[in-house]
C-alpha positions in Angstrom: 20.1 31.9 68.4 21.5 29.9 66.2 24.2 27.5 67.7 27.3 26.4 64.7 29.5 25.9 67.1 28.6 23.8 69.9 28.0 19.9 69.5 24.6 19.1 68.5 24.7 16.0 70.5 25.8 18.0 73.8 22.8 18.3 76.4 25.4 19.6 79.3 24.5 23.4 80.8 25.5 25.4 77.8 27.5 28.1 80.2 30.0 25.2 80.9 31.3 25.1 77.4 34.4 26.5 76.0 33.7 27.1 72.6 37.0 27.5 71.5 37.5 23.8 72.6 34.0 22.7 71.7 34.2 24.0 68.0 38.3 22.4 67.6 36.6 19.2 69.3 33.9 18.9 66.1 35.9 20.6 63.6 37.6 17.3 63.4 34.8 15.3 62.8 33.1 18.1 60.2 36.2 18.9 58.0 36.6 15.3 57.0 32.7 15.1 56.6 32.3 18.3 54.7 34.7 17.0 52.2 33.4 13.9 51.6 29.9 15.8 51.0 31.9 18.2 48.9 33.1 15.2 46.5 29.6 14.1 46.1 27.8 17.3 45.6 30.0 18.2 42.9 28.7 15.9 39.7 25.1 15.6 41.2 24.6 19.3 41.1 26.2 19.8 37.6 24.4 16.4 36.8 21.1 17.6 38.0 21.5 21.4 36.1 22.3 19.4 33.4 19.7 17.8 32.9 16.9 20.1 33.6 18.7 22.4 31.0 19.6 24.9 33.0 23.5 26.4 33.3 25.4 24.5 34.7 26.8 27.3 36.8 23.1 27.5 38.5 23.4 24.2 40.0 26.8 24.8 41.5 25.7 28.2 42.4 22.4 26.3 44.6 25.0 23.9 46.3 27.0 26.9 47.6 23.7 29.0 48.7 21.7 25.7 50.1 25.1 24.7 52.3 25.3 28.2 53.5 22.0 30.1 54.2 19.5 26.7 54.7 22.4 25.0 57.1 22.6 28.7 58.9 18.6 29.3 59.3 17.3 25.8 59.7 16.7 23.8 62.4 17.9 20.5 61.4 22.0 20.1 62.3 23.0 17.4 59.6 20.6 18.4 56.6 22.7 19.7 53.6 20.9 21.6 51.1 21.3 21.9 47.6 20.0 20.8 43.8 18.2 17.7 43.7 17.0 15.1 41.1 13.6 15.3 42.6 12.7 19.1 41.3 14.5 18.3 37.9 11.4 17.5 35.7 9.2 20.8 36.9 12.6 22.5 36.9 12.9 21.4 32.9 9.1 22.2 32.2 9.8 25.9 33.5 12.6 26.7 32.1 10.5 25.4 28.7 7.5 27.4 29.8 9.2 30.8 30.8 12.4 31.0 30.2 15.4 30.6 32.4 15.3 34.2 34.1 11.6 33.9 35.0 12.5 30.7 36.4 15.1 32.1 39.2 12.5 34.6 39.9 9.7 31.8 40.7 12.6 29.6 42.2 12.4 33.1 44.9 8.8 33.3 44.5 8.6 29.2 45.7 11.4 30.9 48.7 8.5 33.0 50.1 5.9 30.7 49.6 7.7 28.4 52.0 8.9 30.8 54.7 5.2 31.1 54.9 4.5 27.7 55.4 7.2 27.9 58.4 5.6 31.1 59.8 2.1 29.5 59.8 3.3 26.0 61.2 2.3 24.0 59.4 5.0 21.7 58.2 3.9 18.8 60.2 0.5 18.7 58.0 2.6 18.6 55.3 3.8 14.9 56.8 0.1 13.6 56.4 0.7 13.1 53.0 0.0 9.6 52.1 3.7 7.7 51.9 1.9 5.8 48.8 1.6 9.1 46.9 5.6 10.5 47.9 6.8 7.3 46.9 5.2 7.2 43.9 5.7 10.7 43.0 9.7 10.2 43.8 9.5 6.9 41.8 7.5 8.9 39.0 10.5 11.5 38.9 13.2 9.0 38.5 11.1 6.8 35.6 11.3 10.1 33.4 14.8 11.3 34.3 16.0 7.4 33.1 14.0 7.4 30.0 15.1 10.9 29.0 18.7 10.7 30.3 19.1 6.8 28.5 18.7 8.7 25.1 21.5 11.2 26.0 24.2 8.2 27.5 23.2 6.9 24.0 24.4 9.8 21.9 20.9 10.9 21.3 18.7 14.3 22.7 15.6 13.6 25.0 12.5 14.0 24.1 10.0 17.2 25.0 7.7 14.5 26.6 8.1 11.4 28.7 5.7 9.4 26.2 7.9 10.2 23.5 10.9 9.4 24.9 9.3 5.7 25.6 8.4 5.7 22.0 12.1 6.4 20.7 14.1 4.1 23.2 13.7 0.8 21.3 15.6 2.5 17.8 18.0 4.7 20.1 18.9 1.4 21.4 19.5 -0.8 18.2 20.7 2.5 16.4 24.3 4.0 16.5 26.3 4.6 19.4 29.0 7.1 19.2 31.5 7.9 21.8 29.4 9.7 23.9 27.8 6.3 24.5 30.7 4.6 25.9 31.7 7.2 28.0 27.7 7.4 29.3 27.9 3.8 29.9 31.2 3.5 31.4 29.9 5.7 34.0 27.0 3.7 34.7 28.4 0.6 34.7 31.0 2.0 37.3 27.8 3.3 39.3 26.8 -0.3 39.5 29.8 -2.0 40.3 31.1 0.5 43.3 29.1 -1.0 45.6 30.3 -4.4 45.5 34.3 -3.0 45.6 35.9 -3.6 49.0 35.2 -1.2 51.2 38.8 0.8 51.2 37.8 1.6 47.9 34.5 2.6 48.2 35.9 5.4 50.8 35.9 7.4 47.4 32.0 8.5 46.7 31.0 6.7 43.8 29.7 9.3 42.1 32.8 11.4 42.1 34.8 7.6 41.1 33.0 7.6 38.3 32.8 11.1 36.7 36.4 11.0 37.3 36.9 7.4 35.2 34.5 9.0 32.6 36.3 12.0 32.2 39.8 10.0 32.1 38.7 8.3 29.5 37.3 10.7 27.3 40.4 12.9 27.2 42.8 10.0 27.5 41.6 8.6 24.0 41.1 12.0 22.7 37.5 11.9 22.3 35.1 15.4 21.1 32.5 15.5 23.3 30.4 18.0 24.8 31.5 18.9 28.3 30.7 21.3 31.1 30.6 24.8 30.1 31.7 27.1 33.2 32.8 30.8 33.2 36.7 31.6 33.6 37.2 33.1 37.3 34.4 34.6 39.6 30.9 35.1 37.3 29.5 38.2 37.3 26.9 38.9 40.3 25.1 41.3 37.7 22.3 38.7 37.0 18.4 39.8 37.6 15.8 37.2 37.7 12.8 38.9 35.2 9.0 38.3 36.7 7.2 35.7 33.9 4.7 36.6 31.8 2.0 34.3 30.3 -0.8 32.7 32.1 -1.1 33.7 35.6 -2.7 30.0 36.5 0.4 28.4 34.9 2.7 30.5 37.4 1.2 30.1 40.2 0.9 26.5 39.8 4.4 26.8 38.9 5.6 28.1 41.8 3.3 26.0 44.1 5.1 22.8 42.4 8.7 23.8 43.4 7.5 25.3 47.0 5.5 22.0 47.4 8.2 19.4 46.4 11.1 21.0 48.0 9.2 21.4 51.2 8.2 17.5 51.2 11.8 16.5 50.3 13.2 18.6 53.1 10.9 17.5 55.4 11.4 13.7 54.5 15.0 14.2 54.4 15.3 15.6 58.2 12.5 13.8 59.6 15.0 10.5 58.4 18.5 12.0 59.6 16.1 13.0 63.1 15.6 8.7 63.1 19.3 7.9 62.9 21.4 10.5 65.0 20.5 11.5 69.2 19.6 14.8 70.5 16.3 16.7 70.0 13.6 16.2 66.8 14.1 18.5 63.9 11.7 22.2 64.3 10.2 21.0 60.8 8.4 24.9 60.7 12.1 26.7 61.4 13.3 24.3 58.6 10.9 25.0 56.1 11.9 29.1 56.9 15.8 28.2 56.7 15.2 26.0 53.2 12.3 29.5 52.3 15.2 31.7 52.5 17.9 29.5 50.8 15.1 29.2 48.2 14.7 33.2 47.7 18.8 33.9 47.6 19.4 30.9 44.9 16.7 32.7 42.8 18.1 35.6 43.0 21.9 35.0 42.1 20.6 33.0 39.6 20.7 29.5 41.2 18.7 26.3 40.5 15.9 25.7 43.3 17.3 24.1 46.7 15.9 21.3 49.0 17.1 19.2 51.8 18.5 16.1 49.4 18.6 13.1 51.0 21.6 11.7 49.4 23.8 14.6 51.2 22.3 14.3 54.4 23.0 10.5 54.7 26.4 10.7 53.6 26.8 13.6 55.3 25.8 11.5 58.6 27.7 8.4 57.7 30.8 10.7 56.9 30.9 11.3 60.5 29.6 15.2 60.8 29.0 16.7 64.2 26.8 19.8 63.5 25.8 22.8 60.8 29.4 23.5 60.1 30.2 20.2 57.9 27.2 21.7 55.4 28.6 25.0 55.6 32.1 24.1 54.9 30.7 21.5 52.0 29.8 25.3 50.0 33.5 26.6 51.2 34.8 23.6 49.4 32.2 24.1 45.9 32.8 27.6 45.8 37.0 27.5 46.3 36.6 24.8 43.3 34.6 27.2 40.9 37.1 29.6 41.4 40.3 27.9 41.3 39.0 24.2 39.1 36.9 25.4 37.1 39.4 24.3 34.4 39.1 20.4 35.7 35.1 20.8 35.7 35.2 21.8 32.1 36.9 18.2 31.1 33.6 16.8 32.3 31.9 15.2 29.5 27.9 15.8 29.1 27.6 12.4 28.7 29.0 11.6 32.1 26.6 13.6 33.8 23.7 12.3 31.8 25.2 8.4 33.1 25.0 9.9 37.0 21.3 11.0 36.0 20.5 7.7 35.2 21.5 6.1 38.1 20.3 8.2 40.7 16.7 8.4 39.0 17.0 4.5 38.8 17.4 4.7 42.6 14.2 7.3 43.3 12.6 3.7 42.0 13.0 2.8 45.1 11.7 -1.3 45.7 11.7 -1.4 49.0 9.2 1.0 49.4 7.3 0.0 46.7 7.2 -3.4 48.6 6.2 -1.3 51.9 3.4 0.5 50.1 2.0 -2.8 48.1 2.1 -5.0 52.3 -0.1 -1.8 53.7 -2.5 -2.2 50.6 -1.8 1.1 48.9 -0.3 0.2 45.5 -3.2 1.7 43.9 -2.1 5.1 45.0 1.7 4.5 44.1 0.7 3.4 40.7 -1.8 6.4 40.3 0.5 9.0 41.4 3.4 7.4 39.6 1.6 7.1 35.9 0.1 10.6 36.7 3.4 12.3 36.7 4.9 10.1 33.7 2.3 10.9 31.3 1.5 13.5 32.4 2.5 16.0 34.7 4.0 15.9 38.6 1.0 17.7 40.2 -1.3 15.3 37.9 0.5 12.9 39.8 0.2 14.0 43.3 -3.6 14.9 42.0 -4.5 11.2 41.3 -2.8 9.6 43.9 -5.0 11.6 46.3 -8.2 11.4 44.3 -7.4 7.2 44.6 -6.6 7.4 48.2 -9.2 9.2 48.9 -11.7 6.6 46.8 -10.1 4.0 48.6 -11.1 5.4 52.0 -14.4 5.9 50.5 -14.5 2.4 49.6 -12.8 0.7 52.9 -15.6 2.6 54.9 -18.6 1.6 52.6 -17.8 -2.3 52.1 -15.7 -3.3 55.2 -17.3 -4.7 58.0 -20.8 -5.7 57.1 -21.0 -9.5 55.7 -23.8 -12.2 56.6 -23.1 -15.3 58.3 -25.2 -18.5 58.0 -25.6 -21.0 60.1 -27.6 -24.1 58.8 -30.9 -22.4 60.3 -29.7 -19.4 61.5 -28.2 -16.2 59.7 -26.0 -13.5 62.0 -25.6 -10.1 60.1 -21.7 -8.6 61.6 -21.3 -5.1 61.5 -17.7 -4.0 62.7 -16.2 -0.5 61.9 -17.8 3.4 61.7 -20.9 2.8 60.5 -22.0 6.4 58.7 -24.3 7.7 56.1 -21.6 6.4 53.7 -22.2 2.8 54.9 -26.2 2.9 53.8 -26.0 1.7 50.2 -23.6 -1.2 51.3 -25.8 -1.8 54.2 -29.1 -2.5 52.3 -27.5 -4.6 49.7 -26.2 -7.4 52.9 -29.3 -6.5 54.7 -31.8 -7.9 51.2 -29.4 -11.2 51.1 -31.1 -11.9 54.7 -33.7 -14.8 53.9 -37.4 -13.9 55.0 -39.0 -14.9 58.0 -35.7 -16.2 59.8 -34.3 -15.8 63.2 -31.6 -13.4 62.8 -28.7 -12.0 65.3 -27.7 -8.1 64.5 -24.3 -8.4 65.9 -23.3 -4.7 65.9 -19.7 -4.3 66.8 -19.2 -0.6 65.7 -17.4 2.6 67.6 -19.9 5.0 66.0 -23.0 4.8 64.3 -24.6 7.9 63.0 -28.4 9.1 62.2 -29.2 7.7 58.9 -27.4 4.2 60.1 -29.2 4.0 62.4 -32.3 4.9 60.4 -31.3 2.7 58.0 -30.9 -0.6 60.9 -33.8 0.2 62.7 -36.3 0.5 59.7 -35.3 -2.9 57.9 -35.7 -4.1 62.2 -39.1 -3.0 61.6 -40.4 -4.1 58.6 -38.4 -7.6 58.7 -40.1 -8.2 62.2 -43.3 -7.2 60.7 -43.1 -9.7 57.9 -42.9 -12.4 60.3 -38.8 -12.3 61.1 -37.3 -11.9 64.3 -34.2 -9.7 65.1 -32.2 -9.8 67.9 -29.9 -6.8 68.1 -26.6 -8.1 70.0 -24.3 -4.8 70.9 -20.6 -5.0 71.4 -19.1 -2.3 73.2 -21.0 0.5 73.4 -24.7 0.6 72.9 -25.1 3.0 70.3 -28.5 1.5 68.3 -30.1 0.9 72.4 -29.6 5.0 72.9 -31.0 5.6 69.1 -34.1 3.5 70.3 -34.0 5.3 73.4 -34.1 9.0 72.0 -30.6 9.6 74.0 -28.0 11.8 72.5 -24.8 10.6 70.4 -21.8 10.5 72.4 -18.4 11.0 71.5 -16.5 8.3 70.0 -13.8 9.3 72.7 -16.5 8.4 75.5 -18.1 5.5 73.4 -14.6 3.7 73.4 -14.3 3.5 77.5 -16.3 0.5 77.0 -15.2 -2.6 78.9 -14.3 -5.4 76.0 -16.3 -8.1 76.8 -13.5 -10.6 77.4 -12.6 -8.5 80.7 -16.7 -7.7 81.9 -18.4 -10.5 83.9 -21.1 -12.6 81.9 -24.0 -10.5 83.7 -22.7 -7.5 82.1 -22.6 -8.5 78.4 -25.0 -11.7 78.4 -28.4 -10.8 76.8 -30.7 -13.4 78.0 -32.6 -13.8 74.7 -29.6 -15.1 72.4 -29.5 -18.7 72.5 -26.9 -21.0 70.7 -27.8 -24.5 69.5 -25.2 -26.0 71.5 -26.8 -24.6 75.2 -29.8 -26.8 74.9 -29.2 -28.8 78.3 -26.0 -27.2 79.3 -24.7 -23.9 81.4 -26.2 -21.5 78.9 -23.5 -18.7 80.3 -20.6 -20.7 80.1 -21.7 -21.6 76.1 -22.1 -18.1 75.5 -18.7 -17.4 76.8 -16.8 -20.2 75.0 -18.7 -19.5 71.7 -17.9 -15.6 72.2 -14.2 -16.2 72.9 -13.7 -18.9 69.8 -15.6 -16.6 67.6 -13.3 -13.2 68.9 -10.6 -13.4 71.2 -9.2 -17.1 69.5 -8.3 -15.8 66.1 -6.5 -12.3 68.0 -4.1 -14.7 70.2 -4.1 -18.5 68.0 -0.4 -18.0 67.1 0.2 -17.3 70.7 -0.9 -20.2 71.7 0.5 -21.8 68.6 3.9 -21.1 70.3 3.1 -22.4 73.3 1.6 -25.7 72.4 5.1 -27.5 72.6 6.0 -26.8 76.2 5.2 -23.7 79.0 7.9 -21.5 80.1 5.7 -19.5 82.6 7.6 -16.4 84.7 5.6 -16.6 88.0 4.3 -19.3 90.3 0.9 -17.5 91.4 -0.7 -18.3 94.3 -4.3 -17.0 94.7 -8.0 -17.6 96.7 -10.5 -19.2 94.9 -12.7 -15.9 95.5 -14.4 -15.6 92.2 -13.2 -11.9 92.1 -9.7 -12.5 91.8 -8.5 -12.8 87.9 -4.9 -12.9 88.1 -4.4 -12.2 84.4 -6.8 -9.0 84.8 -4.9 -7.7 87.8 -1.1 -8.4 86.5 -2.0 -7.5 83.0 -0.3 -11.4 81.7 -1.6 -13.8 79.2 -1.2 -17.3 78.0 2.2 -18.8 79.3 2.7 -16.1 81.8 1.5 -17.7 85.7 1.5 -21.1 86.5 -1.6 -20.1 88.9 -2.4 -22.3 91.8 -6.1 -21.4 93.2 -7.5 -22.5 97.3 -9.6 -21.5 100.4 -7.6 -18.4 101.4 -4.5 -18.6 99.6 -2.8 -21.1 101.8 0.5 -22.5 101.6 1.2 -25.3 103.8 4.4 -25.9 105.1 6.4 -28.7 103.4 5.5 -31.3 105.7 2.1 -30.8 105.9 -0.1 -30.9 101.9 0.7 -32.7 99.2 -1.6 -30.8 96.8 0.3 -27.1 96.9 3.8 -28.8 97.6 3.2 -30.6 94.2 2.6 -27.6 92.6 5.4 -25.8 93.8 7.6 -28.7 93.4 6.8 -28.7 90.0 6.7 -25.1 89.1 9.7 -24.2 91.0 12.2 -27.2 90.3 11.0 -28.1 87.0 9.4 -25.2 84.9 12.4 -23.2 86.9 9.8 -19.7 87.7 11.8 -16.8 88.6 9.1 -15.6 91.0 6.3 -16.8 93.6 3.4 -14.7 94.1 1.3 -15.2 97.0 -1.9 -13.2 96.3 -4.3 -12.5 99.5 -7.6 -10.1 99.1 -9.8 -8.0 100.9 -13.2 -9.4 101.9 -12.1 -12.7 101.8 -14.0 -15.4 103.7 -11.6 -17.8 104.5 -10.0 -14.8 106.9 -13.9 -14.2 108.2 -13.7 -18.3 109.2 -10.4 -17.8 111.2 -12.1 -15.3 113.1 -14.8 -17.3 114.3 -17.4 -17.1 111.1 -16.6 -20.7 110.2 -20.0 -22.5 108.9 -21.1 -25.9 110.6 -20.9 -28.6 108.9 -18.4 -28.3 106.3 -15.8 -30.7 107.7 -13.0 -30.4 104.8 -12.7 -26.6 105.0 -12.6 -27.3 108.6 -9.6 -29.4 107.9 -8.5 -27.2 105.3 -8.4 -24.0 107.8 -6.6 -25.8 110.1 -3.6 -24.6 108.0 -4.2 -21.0 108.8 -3.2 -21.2 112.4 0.2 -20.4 112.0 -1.3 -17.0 110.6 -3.6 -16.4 113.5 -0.5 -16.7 116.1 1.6 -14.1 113.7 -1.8 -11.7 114.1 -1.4 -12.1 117.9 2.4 -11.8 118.8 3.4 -9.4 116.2 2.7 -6.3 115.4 0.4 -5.0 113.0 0.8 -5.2 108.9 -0.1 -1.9 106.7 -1.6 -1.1 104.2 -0.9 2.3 102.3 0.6 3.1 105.8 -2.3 2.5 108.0 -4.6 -0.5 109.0 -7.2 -1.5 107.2 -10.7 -0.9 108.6 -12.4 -4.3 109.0 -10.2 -7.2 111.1 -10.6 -9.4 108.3 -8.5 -7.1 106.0 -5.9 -7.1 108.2 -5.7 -10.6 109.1 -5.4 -11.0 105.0 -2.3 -8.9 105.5 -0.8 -11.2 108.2 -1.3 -14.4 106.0 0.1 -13.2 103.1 3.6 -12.6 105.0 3.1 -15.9 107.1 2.6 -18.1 103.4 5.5 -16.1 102.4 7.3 -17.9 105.4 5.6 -21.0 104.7 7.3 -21.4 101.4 10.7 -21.1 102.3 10.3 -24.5 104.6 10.1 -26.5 100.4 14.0 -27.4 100.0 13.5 -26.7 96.4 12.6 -23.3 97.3 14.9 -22.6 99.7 17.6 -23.7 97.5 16.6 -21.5 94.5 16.7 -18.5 96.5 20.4 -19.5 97.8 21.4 -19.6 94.1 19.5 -15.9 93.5 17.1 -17.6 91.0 13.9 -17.1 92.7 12.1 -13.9 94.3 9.4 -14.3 96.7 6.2 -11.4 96.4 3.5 -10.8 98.6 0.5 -8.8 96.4 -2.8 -7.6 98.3 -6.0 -6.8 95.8 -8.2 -4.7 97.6 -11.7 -5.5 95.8 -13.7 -2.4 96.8 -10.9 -0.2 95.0 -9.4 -2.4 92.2 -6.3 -1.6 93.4 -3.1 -4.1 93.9 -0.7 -3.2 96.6 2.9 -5.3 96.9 4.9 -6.0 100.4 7.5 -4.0 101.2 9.2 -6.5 103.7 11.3 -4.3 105.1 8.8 -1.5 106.2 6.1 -4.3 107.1 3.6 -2.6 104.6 1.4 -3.0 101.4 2.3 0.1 99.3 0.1 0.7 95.9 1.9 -1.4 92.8 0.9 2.2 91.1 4.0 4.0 92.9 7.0 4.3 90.8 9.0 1.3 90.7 12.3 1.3 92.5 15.1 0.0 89.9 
């Protein structure tokens, strides 16, 4: 059911309303709304008849309809329906090919076609659409409404084609100018300059300011013009839309063109107002059937095709409208005014109109979305679709931009990726991307630039590689090895050419991608033990791998990170760790660069104030100077500086002797209290839970530093104890209060 009453916004139960209240309560925000809506809709709809040459009666009679039945049926609350500048040109090239009566009856024809496309669902597909091709489609629409329109604000007739109308413009320009001129450019030039008027006066819609100046003028100075032609009272209801006749290919294309470009505009239009206003997304499918029916009752009272214009919507939204009714009462308002000022419509000079035209095709060029399109590399497809539909046609348009889209694709698959490295003696071929059948041509053309008999490194970097790529790779493997090269295959993620050698199945891409990046995996997991780099000869070959994998691949992803930090540090936490070589603080507490100011020992010890220089520095430092909000101490499971306290110290080793000495205080704790948990029971092996004992008894330890004591009195500093339990991978966090280690997994408490 379909609710016009209640507040869209509203997500209280829905029996707790009163509606009487709840519909007074956004009647005063939809009344003012509406008739704000109203002021606009007015000269665009007469603007937009106008200059697809249809009555001007039809494109009053789709503001009325598109207000009433799409608000009523569809799902979005704010949309308002009605003509729009967008449908204009196919509109004109109809009405040209068929006639105006066959044009209502494809106008209901287009209706149907998108009620279907609601009832099948699939209006979100229709959102796939390459932003590059609506953009340029929109932009291609306004370019031929401002060419044709210019010639009328000049006291001239447009053209029957866009090229022509280019062609004329330079001796409309320098020819005569009658009074139509003035009063086209008067309204233009009022267009302009309303935006830049103080805001009190640009509470009158800008459109109505200046068909209203326009008209003024014309009849104050007495001028014959052309002007809006309406019928006296309520027109007659006897109209009948007549079925085309010519080429069946022509009207069906037709018809697909109208159901196609209002469906896109609707769609844009509430998938934008869904971006602004609260409350629940848009049903796109139930809009398509509201904007389907709208479609079929415009067509058959003789009414110009209706979408969800954008124009409306926004300043239906910025006017302050609550729900559906502000669109519905928008018709009330269009329909009382053809009934009782009609007489005020017909002082409307053609001209005028033609003026409005102008301006809002100007704004359909839109340049910030030509900017957005040429930053995400897809100008080609703007351009394509937009000289498509200017010299063309509009489904020309949409036709190229797709075909160039699609070739673009095409080409970002076949030449990105594979490039040749050289480095004085040896050559590394990268591949990086899908490597498919596609990729083969590009592939043999890098693979021939390879000299002969080299050492080269196949450094494969690639989330799928299909049969004939790999067919492709592992024949040139062959052949180059058997000329006298070598080839050393390095894989990057998952090993898709080692299972093509291996005979094993393809996997999905979805199972491929679970692949630990090698900056996270230890050095025995990634490190192939026949690449060698010149820079290893006498030094720790894994270490040289690393460094030379992370300047080469992690570096360039997080250089202007460190860019920003090579000033000063401003680090959050103080992290206290073991030296265990399982413990990577980054990995476990998902931080980067800048984020701990880590300090590293035998068993995550912390001293008490009067006994280490070393971590009292440190915390000094990090606490009174770098000012850290937080002090993690970090204990583990398995750890062997616990094992020592027990009694599994080795002989011999007189500084961690000395060193463990500082773990006494945590040894007492183990014997006089009770026991720590973990997950809400002890852990199995003694160690474990002497790990939990000394994380609480450091945590005790730091509050005898003064300049952590005192940032705690001042609230600036929290204290947490964290537990990584190896086996598991899982971190667990003290809950001081409970005397437990629950999993840092369970929802956080805010």
């Amino acid at each position: 059911m379909i609710d016009i009453v209640g507040d869209e916004h509203d997500t209280g139960p829905p029996g707790r309303r009163n509606p009487a209240s709840t519909l007074l309560k956004n009647l005063r925000h939809d009344v003012p709304a509406s008739v704000v809506v109203f002021l606009v809709a007015v000269p665009l709809s007469l603007g937009v008849a106008h200059a697809a040459g249809a009555p001007l009666l039809a494109g009053l009679v789709s503001a009325v309809v598109g207000g009433i039945v799409a608000s009523f049926f569809g799902a979005s609350a704010l949309q308002v329906s009605g003509p729009s500048a967008a449908l204009t040109i196919v509109i004109a090239e109809t009405i040209a090919s068929f006639g105006w009566a066959a044009t209502c009856a494809m106008t209901a024809a287009a209706g149907v076609v998108q009620i279907l496309f609601g009832l099948t669902r699939v209006a979100r597909a229709t959102l796939a659409i390459s932003p590059a091709i609506v953009h340029g489609l929109l932009a291609g629409i306004g370019l031929i409404l401002v060419l044709g329109q210019l010639h009328v604000v000049l006291g001239g007739v447009a053209r029957s084609s866009t090229i022509e109308n280019i062609l004329a413009l330079p001796g409309r320009i320098v020819g005569h100018h009658d009074q139509a001129a003035l009063v086209g450019v008067v309204t233009v030039g009022v267009l302009l300059a309303w935006t830049r008027l103080p805001r009190s006066v640009r509470r009158v819609p800008g459109p109505l300011a200046a068909v209203a100046l326009a008209t003024g003028l014309s009849v104050a100075a007495g001028m014959d013009l052309p002007r809006v032609d309406l019928p006296n009272g309520l027109p007659g209801l006897g109209f009948v839309p007549q079925a085309p006749s010519g080429s069946v290919a022509a009207i069906i294309a037709a018809v697909l063109s109208i159901a196609l470009i209002a469906s896109l505009e609707s769609l844009l239009s509430a998938v934008a107002i869904d971006k602004l206003r609260d409350g629940p997304r848009t049903d796109l499918n139930r809009e398509l059937v509201g904007q389907g029916l709208a479609n079929v009752a415009a067509g058959s009272l003789g009414g110009f095709p209706v979408t969800g214009v954008v124009v409306r919507t926004m300043t239906n939204f910025e006017a302050g409208a609550r729900t559906r009714m502000s669109a519905i009462l928008h018709s009330v308002w269009i329909l009382g005014c053809c009934l009782f000022l009609a007489g005020a419509l017909r002082l409307i000079p053609l001209a005028a109109l033609a003026g409005l035209l102008v301006h809002v095709g100007a704004k359909l060029v839109n340049l910030t979305n030509l900017r957005e399109v040429r930053r995400h590399g897809d100008l080609p497809v703007y351009l394509a679709t937009l000289l498509g539909a200017v010299a063309v046609n509009l489904l020309t348009g949409v036709a190229a931009g797709i075909a160039v889209a699609l070739a673009l694709m095409l080409r970002r698959m076949l030449f990105s990726g594979i490039h040749v490295e050289r480095d004085g003696s040896r050559t590394r071929v990268v591949i990086e991307g899908a490597l498919t059948f596609l990729s083969v041509p590009r592939l043999t053309t890098v693979l021939a630039e390879v000299p002969e008999r080299a050492e080269v490194t196949l450094e494969l970097f690639v989330d799928y590689l299909d049969h004939a790529a790999f067919d492709c790779l592992r024949g040139w493997q062959r052949a180059y090895e058997r000329a006298g090269g070598t080839v050393i295959v390095d894989e990057i993620g998952h090993p898709w050419f080692e299972r093509g050698k291996a005979g094993v199945p393809t996997v999905r891409r979805g199972v491929a991608s679970r692949v630990v990046p090698r900056w996270l995996a230890p050095w025995s997991q990634w490190q192939a033990e026949h690449l060698e780099l010149p820079s290893q000869r006498g030094g720790s070959v894994p270490l040289c791998r690393g460094a030379s994998e992370f300047q080469r691949r992690t570096a360039p992803l997080l250089r202007s990170t460190w860019d920003g930090l090579a000033n000063g540090q401003q680090p959050h936490t103080l992290f206290i760790t073991c030296g265990d070589a399982r413990i990577v603080p980054n990995l476990i507490t998902t931080s980067g660069p800048g984020d701990l100011f880590t300090v590293r020992n035998i068993g995550n010890l912390v001293p008490r104030a009067e006994a280490d220089f070393s971590v009292g520095a440190a915390i000094e430092y990090a606490v009174g100077l770098l000012r850290v909000r937080e002090v993690v101490v970090c204990g583990h499971s398995g750890c062997g500086a616990m094992k020592a306290l027990l009694g599994d110290a080795p002989d011999g080793l007189a500084h961690l002797g000395g060193w463990l000495r500082h773990g006494e205080a945590t040894m007492r704790r183990r014997e006089s209290e009770g026991p720590v948990l973990l997950d809400g029971e002890r852990p199995a092996h003694e160690g474990d839970r002497l790990a939990l004992h000394n994380v609480v008894q450091q945590l005790e330890n730091l509050r005898s530093y003064p300049v952590v004591d005192a940032a705690l009195a001042r609230g600036e500093l929290r204290l947490t104890g964290m537990y990584f339990d190896v086996g598991k991978a899982n971190v667990y966090l003290l809950d001081e209060a409970l005397r437990s280690f629950t999993s840092a997994a369970a929802p956080v408490k805010s």
